[in-house]
C-alpha positions as CSV (number, residue, x, y, z in Angstrom):
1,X,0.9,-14.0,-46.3
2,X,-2.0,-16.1,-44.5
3,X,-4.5,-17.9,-46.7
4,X,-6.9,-20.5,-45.8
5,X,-7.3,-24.3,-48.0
6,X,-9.0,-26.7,-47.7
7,X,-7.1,-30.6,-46.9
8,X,-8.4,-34.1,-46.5
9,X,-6.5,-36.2,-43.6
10,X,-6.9,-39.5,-42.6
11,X,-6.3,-39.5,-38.6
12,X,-7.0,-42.2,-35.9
13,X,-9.9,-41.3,-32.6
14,X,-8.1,-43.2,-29.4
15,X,-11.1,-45.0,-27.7
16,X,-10.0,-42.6,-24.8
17,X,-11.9,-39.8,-26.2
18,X,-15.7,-41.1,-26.6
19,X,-17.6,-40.4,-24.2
20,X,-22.5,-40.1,-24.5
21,X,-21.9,-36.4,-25.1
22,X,-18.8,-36.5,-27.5
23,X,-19.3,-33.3,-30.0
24,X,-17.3,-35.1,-33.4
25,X,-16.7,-31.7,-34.6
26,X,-15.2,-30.0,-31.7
27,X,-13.0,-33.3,-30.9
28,X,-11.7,-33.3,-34.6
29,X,-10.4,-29.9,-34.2
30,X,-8.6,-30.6,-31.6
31,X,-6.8,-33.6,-32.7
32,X,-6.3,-32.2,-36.4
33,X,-5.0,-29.0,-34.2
34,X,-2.8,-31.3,-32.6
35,X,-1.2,-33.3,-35.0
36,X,-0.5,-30.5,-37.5
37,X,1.2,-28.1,-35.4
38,X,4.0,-26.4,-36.8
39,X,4.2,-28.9,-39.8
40,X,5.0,-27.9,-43.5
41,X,2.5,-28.7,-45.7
42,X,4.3,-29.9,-49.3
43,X,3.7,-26.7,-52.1
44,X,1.5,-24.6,-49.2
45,X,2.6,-23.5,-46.4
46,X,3.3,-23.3,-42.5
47,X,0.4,-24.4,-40.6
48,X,-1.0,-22.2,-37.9
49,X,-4.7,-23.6,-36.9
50,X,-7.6,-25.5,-38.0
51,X,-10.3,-23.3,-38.7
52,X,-13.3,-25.5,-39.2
53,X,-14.3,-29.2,-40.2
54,X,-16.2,-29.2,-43.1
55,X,-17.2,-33.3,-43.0
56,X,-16.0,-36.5,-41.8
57,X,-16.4,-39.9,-42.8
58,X,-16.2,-43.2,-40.3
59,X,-13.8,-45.5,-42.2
60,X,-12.9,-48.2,-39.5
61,X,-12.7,-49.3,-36.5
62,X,-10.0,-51.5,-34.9
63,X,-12.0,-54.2,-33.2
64,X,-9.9,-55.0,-30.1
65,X,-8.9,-51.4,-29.1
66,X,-12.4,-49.6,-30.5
67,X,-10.1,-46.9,-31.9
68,X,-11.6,-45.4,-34.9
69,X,-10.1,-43.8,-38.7
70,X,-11.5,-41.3,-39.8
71,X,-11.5,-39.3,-43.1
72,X,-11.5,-35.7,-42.4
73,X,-12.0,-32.6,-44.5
74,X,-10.9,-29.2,-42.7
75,X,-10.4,-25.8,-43.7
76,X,-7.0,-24.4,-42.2
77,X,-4.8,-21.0,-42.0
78,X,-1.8,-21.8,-43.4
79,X,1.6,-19.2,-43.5
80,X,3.5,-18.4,-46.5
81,X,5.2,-15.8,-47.9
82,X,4.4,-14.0,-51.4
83,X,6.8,-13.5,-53.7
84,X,7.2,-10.1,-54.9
85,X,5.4,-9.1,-51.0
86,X,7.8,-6.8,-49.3
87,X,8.3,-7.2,-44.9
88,X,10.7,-6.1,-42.4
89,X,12.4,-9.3,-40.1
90,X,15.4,-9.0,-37.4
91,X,18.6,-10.2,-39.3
92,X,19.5,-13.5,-37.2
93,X,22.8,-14.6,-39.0
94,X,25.6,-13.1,-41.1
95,X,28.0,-15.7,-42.7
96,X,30.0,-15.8,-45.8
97,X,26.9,-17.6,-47.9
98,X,24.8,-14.4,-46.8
99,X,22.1,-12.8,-44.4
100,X,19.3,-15.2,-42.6
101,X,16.0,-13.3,-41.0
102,X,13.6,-14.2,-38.3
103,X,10.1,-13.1,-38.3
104,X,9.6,-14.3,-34.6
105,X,7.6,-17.6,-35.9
106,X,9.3,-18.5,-39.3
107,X,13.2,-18.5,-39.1
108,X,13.5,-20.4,-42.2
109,X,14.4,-17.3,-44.7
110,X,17.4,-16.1,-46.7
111,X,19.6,-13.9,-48.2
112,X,22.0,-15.2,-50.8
113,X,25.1,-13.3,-50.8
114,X,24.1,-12.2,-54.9
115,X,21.0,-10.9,-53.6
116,X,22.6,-8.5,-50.9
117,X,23.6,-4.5,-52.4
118,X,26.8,-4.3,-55.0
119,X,29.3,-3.8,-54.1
120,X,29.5,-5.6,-50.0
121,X,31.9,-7.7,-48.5
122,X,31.4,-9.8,-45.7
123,X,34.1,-9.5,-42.6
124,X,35.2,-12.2,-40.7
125,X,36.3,-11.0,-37.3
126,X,33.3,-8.8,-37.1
127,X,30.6,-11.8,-38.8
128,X,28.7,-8.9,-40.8
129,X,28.4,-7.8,-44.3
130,X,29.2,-4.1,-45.4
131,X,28.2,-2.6,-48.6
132,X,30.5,-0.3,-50.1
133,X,28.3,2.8,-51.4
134,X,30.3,5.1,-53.5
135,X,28.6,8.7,-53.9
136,X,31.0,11.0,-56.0
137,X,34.7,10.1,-54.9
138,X,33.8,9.3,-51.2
139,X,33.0,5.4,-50.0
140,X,30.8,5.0,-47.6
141,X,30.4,2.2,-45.5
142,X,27.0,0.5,-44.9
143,X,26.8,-2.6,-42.3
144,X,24.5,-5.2,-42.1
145,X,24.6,-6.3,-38.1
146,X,22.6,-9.2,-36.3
147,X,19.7,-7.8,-34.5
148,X,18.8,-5.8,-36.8
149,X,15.6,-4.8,-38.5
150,X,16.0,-5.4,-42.2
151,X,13.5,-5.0,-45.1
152,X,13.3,-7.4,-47.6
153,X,11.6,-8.0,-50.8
154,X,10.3,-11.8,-51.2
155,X,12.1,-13.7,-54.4
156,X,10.1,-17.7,-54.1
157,X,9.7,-20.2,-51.4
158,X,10.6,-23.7,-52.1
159,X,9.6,-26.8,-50.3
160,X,11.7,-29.7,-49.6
161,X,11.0,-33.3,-49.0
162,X,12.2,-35.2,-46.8
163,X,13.6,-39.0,-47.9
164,X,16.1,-41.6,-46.9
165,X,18.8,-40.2,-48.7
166,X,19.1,-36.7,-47.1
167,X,18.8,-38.2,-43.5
168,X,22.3,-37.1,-42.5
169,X,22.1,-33.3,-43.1
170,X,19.1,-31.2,-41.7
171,X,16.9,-30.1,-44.5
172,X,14.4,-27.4,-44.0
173,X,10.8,-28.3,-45.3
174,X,10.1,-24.6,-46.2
175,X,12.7,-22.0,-47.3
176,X,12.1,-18.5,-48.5
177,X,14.6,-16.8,-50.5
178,X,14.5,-13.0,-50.4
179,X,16.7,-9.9,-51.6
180,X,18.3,-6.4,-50.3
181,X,18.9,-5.6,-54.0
182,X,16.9,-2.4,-54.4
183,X,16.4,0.8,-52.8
184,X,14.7,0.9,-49.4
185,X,15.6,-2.7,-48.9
186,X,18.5,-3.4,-46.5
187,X,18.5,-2.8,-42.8
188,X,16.1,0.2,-41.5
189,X,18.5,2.2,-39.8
190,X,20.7,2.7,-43.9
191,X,17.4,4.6,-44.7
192,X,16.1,6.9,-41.5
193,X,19.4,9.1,-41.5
């Protein structure tokens, strides 16, 4: 779930920030810190925090501003989910195309309708799902309600790029898909009674 890699950045030191005791290290952590906050890094992950600065390397300096570029190598812990890795999320949204889930910091994962128990329906008026469990000759109705705590099993995340032609619909960088299909899996409360 949290791993940490290893990236090279290129990044720009405003002139505001040198100073005779200026510790390199300590003020390229914070502006890597700052300028990768909550960004999704292509076929990794979500980034949480800079964890150390392994080296640096002076590249330029603009002349009439004294702003410098600077190569830097970091090591950074980075979120994202493993497939097969099993969690528990509150259900945020139930609409025809399926279930999405919030884990608090990453709302970007869901629930295809295929992947959610056979046989449910989704209802409109009430804007849930219900699986339809037949034991023996009764039915029994199971709901899947926002605001719930669901467990889910990981299927794959995929990563999206962003480009010119897909400026006109919001695109999520990161997306995990997950499942409900198997035992145990499903909101909490279908399993504690």
């Amino acid at each position: 779930m949290f791993q940490i890699i290893e990236l090279t950045k290129r990044i720009c030191i405003p002139c505001r920030y040198f100073s005779r005791n200026v510790d390199m290290h300590e003020l390229l952590l914070l502006l890597l810190n700052r300028c990768m906050y909550n960004k999704v890094i292509y076929n990794a992950g979500l980034f949480i925090i800079v964890t150390s600065v392994e080296g640096y390397e002076i590249l330029s300096a603009i002349m009439n501003k004294s702003d410098l570029f600077v190569n830097c190598r970091f090591q950074c812990l980075i979120f994202n989910l493993i497939e097969g890795e099993t969690m528990v999320a509150k259900i945020q949204e139930c609409t025809p195309q399926g279930v999405t889930l919030n884990l608090n910091f990453y709302k970007s994962l869901a629930i295809d309708s295929n992947y959610l128990p056979n046989p449910s329906k989704f209802e409109h008026n009430g804007r849930r799902w219900v699986w339809i469990k037949k034991i023996g000759i009764d039915e029994h109705y199971f709901s899947i309600n926002v605001k719930e705590d669901a467990r889910f099993k990981v299927l794959k995340t995929r990563f999206n790029r962003f480009n010119l032609l897909n400026q006109q619909r919001v695109i999520e960088p990161m997306i995990t898909m997950a499942t409900f299909k198997q035992d145990l899996l499903g909101p909490i409360d279908w399993w504690i009674r």
